[in-house]
C-alpha positions as CSV (number, residue, x, y, z in Angstrom):
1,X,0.0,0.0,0.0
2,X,1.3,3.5,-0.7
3,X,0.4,6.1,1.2
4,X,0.1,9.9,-0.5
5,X,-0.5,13.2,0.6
6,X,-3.7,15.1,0.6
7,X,-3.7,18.6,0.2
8,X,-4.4,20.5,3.1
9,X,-7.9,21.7,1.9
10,X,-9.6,18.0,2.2
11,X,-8.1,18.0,6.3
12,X,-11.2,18.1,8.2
13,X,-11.5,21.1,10.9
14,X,-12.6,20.3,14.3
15,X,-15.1,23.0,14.8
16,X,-15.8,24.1,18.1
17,X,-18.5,26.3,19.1
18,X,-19.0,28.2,22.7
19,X,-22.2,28.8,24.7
20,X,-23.5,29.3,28.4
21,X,-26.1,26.9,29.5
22,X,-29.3,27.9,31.7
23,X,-27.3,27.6,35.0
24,X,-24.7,29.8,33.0
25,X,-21.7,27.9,32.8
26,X,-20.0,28.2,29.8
27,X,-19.7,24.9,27.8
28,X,-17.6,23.8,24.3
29,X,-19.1,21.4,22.1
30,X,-16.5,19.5,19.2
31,X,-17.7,17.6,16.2
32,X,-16.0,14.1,16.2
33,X,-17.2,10.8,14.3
34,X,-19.3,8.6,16.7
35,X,-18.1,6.3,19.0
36,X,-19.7,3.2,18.4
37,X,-19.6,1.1,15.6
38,X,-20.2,2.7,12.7
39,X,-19.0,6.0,13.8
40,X,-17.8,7.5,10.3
41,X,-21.2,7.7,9.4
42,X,-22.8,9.4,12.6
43,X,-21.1,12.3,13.8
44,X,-21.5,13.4,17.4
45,X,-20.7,16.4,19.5
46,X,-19.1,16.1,22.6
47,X,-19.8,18.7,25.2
48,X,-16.9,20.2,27.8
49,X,-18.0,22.6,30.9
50,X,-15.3,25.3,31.0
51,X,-16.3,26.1,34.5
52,X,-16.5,22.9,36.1
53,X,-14.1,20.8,34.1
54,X,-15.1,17.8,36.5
55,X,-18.8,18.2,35.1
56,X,-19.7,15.2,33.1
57,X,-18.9,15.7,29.7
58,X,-21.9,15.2,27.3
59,X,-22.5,13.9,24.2
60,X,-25.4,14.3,21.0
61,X,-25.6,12.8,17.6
62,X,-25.2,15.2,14.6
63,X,-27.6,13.1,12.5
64,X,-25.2,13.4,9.8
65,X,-21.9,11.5,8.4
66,X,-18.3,12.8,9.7
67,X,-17.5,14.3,6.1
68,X,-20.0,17.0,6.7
69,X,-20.6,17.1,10.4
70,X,-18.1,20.2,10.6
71,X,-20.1,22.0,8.0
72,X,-23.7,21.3,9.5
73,X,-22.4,22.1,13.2
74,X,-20.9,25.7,11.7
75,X,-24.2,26.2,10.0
76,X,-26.5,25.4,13.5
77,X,-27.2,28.7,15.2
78,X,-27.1,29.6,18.5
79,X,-30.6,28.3,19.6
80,X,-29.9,24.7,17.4
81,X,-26.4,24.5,19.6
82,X,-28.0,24.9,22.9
83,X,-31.2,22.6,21.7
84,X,-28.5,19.8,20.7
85,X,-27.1,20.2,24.1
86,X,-30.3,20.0,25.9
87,X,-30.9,16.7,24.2
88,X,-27.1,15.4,25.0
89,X,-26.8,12.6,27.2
90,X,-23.6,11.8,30.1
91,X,-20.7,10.7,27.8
């Protein structure tokens, strides 16, 4: 097998995204590709409390495949990010 470069433009970016839940503590969320089997094709977020970083990370499906889950989690807006962490469950 011979292995090649890619060109930098097809590296997938981790987007990250910053918010304050209803308590107010601020929270990251990062796109990676799920962790079960299968996990290319169903992206999740995982969730990171700034404040607390002993606080339970969290976890939510994209709904979409790891390709594009950096472009559909930079398209969410602010409302969609918080809902998706609402509906996240203890990673």
């Amino acid at each position: 097998m011979t292995w090649k470069r890619q060109p930098a433009e097809n590296e997938p970016v981790m987007e990250q995204r910053t918010f304050r839940d209803d308590q107010g503590r601020q929270w990251t969320g990062m796109v990676t590709s799920g962790r079960l089997e299968g996990g290319e094709v169903n992206a999740e977020v995982v969730f990171v409390c700034n404040d607390q970083p002993s606080e339970t990370k969290r976890v939510a499906s994209l709904g979409v495949d790891a390709a594009h889950a950096d472009d559909a989690f930079r398209a969410m807006d602010d409302r969609e990010v918080r809902d998706l962490f609402r509906n996240s469950t203890p990673a």
